[in-house]
VOGU-3710 file (C-alpha; in Angstrom, 3 decimals, decimal comma):
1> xxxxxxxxxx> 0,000/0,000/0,000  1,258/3,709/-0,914  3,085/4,805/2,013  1,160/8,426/1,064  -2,305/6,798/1,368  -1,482/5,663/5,112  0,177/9,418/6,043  -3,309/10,772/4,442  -5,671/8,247/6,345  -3,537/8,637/9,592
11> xxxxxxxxxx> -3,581/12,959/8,828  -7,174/12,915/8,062  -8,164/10,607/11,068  -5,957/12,376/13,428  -7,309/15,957/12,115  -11,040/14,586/13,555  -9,562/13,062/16,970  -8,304/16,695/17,454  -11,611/18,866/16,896  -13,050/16,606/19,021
21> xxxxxxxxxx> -10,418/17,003/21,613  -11,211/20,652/20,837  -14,568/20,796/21,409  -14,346/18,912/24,525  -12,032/20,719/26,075  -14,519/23,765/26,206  -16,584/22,441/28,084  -13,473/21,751/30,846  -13,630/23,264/34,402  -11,215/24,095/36,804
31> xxxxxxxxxx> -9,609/21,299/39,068  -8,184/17,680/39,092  -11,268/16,281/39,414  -12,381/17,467/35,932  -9,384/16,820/34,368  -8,694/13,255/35,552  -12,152/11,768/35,717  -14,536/13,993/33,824  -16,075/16,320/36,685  -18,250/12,676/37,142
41> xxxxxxxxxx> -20,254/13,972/34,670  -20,248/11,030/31,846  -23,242/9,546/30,362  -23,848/6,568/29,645  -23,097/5,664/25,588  -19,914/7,540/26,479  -18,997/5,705/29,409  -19,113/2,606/27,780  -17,846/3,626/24,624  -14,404/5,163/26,862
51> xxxxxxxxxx> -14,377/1,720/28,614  -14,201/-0,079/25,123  -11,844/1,755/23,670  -9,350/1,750/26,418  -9,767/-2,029/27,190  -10,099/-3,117/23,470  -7,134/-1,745/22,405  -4,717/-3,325/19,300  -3,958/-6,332/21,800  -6,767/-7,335/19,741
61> xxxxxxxxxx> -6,981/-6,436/16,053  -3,010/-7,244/15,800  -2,478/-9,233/19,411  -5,530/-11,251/19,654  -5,402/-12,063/16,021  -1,955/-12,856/16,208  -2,258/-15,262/18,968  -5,637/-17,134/16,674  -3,125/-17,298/13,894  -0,740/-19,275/15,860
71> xxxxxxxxxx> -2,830/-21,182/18,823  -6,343/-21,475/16,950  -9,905/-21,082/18,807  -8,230/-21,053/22,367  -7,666/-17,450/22,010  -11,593/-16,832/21,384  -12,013/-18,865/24,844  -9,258/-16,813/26,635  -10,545/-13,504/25,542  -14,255/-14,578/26,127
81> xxxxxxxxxx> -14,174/-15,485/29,695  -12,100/-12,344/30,139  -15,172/-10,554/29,178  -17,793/-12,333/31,105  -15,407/-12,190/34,184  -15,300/-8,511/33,614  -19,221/-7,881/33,472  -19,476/-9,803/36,758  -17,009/-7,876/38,151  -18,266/-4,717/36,777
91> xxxxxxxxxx> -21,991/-5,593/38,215  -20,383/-6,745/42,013  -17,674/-3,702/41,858  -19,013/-0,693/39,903  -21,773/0,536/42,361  -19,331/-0,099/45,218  -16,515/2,070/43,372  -18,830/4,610/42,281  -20,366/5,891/45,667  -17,642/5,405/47,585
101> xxxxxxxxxx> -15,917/7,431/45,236  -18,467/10,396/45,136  -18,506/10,441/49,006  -14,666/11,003/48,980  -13,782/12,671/46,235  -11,541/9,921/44,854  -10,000/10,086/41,325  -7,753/6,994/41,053  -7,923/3,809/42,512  -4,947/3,934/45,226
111> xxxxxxxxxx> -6,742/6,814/46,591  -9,477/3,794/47,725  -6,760/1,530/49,147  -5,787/4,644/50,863  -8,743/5,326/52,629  -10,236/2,144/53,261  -6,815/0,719/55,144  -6,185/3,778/56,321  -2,394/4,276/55,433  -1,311/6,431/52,639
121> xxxxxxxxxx> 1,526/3,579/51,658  -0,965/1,368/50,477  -1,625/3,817/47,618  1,676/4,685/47,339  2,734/1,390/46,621  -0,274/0,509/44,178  0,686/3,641/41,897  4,056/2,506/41,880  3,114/-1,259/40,863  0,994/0,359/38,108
131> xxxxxxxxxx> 3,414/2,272/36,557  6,185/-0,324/36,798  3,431/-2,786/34,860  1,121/-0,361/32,592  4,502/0,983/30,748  4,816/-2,807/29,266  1,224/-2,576/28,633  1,392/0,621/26,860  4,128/0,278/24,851  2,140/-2,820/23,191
141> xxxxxxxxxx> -0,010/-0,322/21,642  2,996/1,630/20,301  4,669/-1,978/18,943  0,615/-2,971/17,116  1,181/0,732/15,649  4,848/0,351/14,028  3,799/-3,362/13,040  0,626/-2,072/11,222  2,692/0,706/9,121  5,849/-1,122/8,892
151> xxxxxxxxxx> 3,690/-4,221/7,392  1,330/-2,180/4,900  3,508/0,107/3,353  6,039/-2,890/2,749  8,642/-0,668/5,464  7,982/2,275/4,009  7,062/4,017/7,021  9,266/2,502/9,511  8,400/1,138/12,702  9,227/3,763/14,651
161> xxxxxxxxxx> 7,704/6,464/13,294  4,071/4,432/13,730  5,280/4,787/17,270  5,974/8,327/17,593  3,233/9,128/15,592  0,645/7,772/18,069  2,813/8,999/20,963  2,118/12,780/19,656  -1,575/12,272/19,103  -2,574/10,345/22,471
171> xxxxxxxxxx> 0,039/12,350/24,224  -1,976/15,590/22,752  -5,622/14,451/23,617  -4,725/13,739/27,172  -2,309/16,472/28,190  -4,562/19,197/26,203  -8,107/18,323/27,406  -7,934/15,005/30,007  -10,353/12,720/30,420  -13,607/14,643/28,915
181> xxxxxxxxxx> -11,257/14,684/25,733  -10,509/11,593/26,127  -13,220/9,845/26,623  -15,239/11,992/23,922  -12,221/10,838/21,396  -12,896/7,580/22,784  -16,072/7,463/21,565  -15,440/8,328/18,016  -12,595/5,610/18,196  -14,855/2,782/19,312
191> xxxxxxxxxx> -17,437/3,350/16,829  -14,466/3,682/13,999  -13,235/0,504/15,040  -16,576/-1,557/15,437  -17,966/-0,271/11,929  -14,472/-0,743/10,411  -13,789/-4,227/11,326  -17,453/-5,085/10,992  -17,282/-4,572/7,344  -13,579/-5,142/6,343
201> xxxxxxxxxx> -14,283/-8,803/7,969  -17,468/-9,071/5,884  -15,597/-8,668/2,424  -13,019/-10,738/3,438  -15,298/-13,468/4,376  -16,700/-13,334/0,891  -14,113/-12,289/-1,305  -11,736/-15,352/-0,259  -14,313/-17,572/0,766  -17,859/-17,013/-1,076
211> xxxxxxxxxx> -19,609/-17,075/2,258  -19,696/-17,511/6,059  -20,725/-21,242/5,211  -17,305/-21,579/3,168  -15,213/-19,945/5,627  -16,232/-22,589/8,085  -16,113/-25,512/5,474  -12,712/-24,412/4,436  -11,238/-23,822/8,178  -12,343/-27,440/8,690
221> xxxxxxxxxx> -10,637/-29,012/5,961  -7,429/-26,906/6,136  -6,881/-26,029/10,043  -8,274/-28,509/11,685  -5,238/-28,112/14,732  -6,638/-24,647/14,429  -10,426/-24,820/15,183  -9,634/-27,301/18,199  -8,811/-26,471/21,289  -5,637/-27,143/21,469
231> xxxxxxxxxx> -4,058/-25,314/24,803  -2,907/-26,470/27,786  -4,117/-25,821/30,633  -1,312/-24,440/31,978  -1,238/-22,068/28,962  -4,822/-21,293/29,778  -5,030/-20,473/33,345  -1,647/-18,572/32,867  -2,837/-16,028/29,946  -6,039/-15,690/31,615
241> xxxxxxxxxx> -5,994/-15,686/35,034  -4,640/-11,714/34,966  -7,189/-10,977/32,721  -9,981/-12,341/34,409  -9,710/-9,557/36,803  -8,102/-7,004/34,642  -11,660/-4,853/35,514  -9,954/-4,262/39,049  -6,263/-4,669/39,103  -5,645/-2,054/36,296
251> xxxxxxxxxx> -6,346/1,111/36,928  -7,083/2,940/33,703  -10,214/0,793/33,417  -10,959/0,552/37,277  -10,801/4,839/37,195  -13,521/4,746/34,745  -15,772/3,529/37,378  -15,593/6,713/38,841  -17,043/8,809/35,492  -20,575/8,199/35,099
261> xxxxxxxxxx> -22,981/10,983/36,190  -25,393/8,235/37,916  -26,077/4,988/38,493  -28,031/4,346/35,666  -25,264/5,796/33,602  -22,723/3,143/35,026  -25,713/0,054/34,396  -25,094/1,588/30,815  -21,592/1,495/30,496  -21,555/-2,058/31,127
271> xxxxxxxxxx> -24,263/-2,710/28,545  -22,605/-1,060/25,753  -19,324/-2,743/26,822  -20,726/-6,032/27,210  -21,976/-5,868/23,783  -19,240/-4,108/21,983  -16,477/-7,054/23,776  -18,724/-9,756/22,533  -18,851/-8,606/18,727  -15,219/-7,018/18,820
281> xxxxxxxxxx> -14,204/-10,306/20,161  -15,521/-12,436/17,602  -14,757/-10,120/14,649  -10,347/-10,511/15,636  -10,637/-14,429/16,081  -12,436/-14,600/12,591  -9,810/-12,332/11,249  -6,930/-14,766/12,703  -7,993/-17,885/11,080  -8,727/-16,385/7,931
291> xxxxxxxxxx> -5,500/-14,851/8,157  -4,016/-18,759/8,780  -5,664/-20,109/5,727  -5,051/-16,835/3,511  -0,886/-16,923/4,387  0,370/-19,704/6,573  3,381/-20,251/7,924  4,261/-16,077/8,844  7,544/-16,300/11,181  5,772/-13,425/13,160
301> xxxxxxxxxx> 2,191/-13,774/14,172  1,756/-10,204/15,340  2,320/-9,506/11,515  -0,813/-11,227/10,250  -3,448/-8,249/10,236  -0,661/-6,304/8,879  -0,086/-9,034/6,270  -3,853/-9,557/5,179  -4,496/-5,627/4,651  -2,093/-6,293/1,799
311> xxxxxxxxxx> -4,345/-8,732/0,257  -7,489/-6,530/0,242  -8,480/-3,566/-1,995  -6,662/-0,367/-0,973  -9,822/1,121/0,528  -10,734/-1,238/2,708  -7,220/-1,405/3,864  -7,216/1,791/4,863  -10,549/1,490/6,522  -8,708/-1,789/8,218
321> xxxxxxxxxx> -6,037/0,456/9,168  -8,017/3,189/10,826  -10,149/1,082/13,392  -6,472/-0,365/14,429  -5,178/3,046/15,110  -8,079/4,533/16,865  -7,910/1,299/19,463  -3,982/1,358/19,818  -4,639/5,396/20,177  -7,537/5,799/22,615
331> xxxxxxxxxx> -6,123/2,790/24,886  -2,772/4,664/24,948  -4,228/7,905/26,010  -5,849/6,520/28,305  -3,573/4,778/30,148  -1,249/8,068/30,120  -4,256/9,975/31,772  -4,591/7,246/34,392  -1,031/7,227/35,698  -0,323/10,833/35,264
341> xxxxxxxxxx> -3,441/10,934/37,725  -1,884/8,448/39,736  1,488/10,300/40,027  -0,009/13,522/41,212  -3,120/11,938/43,412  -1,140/8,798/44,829  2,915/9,936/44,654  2,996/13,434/44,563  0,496/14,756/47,090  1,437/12,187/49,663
351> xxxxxxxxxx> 5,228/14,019/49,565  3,539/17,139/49,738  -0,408/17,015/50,804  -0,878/20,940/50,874  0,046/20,925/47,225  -2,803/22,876/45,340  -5,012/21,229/42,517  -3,589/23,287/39,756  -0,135/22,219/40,541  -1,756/18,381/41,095
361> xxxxxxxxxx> -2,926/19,161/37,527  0,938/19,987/36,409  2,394/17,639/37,837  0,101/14,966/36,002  0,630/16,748/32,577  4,654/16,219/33,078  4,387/12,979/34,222  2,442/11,779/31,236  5,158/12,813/29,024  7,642/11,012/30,542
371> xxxxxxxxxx> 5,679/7,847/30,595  5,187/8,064/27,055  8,811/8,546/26,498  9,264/5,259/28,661  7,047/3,664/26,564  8,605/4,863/23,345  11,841/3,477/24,675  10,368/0,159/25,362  8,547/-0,295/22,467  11,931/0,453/20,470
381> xxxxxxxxxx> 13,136/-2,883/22,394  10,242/-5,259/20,765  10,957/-7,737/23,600  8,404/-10,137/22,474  4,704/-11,317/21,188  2,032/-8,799/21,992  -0,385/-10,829/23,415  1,715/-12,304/26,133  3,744/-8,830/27,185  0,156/-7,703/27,641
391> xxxxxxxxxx> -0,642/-10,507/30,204  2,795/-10,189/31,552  1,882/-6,698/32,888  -1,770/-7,704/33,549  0,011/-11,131/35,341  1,985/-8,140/37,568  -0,856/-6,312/38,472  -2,428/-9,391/39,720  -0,889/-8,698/42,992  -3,296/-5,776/43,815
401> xxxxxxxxxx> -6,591/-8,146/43,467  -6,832/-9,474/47,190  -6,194/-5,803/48,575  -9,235/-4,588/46,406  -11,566/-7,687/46,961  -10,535/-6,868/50,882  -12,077/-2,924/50,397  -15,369/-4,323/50,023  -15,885/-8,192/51,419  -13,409/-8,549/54,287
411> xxxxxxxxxx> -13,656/-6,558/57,645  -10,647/-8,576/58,513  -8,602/-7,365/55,910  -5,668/-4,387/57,202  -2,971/-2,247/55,805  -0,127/-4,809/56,646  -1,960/-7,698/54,657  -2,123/-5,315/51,782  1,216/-4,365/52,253  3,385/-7,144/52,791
421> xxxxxxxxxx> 1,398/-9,338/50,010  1,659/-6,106/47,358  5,309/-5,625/47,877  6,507/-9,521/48,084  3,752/-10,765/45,218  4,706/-8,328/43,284  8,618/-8,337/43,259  7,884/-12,434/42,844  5,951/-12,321/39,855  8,089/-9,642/38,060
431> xxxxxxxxxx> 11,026/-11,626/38,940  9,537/-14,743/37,987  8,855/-13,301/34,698  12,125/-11,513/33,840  13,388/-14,891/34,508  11,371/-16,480/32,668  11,151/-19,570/35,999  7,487/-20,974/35,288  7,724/-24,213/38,380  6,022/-27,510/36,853
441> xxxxxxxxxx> 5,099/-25,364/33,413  2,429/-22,974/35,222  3,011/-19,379/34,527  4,296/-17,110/37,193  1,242/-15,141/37,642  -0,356/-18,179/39,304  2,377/-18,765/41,589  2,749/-15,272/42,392  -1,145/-14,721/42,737  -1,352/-17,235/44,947
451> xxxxxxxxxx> 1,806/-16,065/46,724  -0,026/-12,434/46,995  -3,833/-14,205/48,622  -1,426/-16,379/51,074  0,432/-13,440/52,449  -3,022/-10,754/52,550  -4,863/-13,523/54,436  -2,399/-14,465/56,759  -0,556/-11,252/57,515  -4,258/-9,764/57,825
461> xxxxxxxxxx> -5,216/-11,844/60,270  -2,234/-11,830/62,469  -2,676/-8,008/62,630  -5,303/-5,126/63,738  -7,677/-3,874/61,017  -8,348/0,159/60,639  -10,836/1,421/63,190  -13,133/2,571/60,220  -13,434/-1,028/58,323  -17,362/-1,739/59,986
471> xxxxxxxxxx> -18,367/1,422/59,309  -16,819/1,682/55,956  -18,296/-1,855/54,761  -21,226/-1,581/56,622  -22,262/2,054/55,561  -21,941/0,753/51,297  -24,032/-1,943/52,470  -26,617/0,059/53,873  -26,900/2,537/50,860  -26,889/-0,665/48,273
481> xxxxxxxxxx> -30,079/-1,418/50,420  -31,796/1,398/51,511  -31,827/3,187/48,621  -32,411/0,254/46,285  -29,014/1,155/44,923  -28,163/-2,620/43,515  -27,166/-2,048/40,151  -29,940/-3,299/38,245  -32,850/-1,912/40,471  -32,183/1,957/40,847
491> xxxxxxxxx> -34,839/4,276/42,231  -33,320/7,178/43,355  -29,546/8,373/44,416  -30,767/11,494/46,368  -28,533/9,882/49,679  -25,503/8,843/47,752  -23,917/12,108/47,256  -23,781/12,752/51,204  -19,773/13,174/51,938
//
């Protein structure tokens, strides 16, 4: 493809991104709040539409396809019981996050360890786990971008500079506007990527296979190893155990909890994302076994999508094209948002708590430039497949699950529990990783996840919870009740906003 086509698609795309950005930022208010979460004030088709975009990012139109191309169907039940394990935890979760985070003003997720175990290290050392495992997962966005290019302009437009183009435009939308930009640019990127994908996999489907009833006959007769599932379970469990509760553990998803203007505008949110992970899921697994029938035997998975927008018409390439850049985009922006929040709410303010929300505000601007030159640094590195650097960092993050389960369900559960299982799970896994040690072929996110539940339980019981831990629990509790405020029977919020 004409490496002046993609620099017009990417210009023209970009150009739209931007007046939204625009027009969103006008309607931006003064403080942190409203920069790092909205002001609250999304509705629902937003909401959902920002989730979307920031979970379904190009992990899937390059990762997720990748990983069909080389380990068949398995991928479609790995991604798929990361989605219904995020709806459930969205429905037990997202009312819980939501008014405890009105009542107390909270804008990232540390702030709720925080508060709940009543020691500022707790969110401290959250942040920190989060950046040291979201730059991983946010350079895979910047390595799906240089890919893409690289691949459809036959290295015309080098790999890096799909990187650093992506860097400027998610860097822009978040520094400029935050998350009302953001999420508003989300919104346009979801939809790009659901209508794109939705018809570039329809003309595939019938321009190299007559119909849907071909595809299949044809993926019988000539993958067979393919449309079997084929993993083991070792392979499973490892891959998808951090992504079954990737809803809590990483925090540019687990923020956007904290958005919607109402409870009816979170019940929303998860509709629309229910339904969008379902089709968007289905669409990339499609794509990677056509892709293994169209050209097998590619050295590189992660190059397939690339690969098969060569074999279409130049239009729909580009079409193809554009719904991969708006995910790796809007899932890169957000991420930078999230942790430049998480620098100034979690890091910054705890060094010095009379600093004042416009220098909160700066201090989250800087830091999201310097994450995304981290990230362009890493993603110069390639260190490996997509799909399994992205469950590497999810794997790391693991380690805050039993601290956040704890907030909610366990009285029992105390700052040194959180602490102790945080710091040691976490420097376990990431070591386990880096050294690539997976005991009796399971992955280290199971041994270190397990590591991580040992040490909260035990250390939590041998030591005194916070004073406030009834109260806290029992004061959700009540409002989920009283107010009919379970997330599929709402009334009325008019208690929920008391601080």
């Amino acid at each position: 493809m004409s490496s002046m086509l993609v620099w017009m698609a990417m210009i023209f795309w970009s150009a739209i991104a931007v007046l939204i950005a625009a027009a969103a930022r006008k309607n931006l208010m003064a403080g942190a709040s409203e920069f790092f979460i909205g002001g609250r004030r999304l509705r629902g088709f937003v909401s959902g539409m920002t989730y979307a975009a920031t979970t379904y990012s190009a992990f899937m139109l390059v990762g997720l396809v990748g990983l069909t191309y080389k380990t068949g169907v398995g991928a479609l039940g790995f991604e798929m019981t990361y989605l219904i394990f995020t709806v459930l935890l969205l429905v037990t979760f997202g009312p819980r996050f939501w008014l405890v985070g009105n009542w107390y003003d909270h804008i990232t997720p540390p702030e709720l360890l925080a508060n709940r175990y009543r020691n500022k290290w707790v969110g401290v050392v959250a942040a920190v786990i989060s950046f040291f495992m979201l730059i991983p997962y946010a350079s895979v966005q910047l390595m799906g971008m240089g890919f893409l290019v690289s691949g459809i302009t036959g290295g015309e437009v080098t790999f890096m500079t799909g990187v650093l183009l992506m860097v400027a435009l998610s860097g822009f939308t978040a520094f400029w506007a935050g998350m009302r930009s953001v999420a508003w640019t989300d919104a346009f990127q979801a939809v790009t990527m659901m209508v794109t994908s939705l018809g570039a996999l329809a003309y595939t489907m019938f321009h190299f296979f007559g119909s849907p009833a071909g595809f299949a006959k044809a993926a019988a007769r000539d993958i067979p190893d393919l449309v079997s599932f084929t993993w083991e379970p070792a392979f499973f469990i490892g891959l998808t155990l951090p992504w079954a509760f990737f809803a809590l553990t990483n925090p540019q998803v687990s923020q956007r909890m904290y958005v919607p203007d109402s409870v009816v505008s979170l019940r929303r949110m998860i509709i629309y994302f229910a339904l969008f992970g379902f089709i968007y899921t289905i669409i990339s697994t499609l794509f990677g076994l056509e892709a293994a029938m169209i050209m097998p035997g590619l050295e590189n998975p992660d190059t397939a999508m690339p690969r098969m927008l060569s074999k279409v018409p130049t239009a729909m390439g580009l079409i193809i094209f554009v719904g991969i850049f708006a995910a790796a985009t809007s899932t890169l922006g957000s991420i930078a948002l999230t942790l430049g929040s998480m620098f100034a709410r979690d890091i910054a303010k705890q060094v010095r708590p009379d600093i004042s929300e416009s220098a909160e505000r700066f201090l989250g601007q800087v830091s999201i430039v310097a994450l995304l030159g981290a990230c362009i640094v890493f993603a110069w590195l390639r260190p490996g497949l997509i799909t399994v650097i992205s469950s590497m960092a999810s794997g790391g993050l693991l380690v805050m699950a039993p601290a956040i389960v704890g907030v909610f369900f366990w009285r029992r559960a105390t700052a040194a529990g959180a602490l102790v299982s945080m710091l040691i799970g976490g420097v376990v896994t990431a070591v386990m990783y880096l050294a690539k040690i997976y005991p009796m072929g399971w992955w280290p996110c199971v041994w270190g996840g397990g590591l991580t539940l040992i040490l909260f339980l035990g250390v939590s019981v041998a030591t005194k919870p916070p004073d406030n831990a009834d109260d806290f629990i029992n004061r959700i509790e009540r409002e989920l009740d009283e107010n009919n405020f379970r997330l599929w029977s709402v009334k009325n919020k008019s208690k929920l906003m008391e601080p």
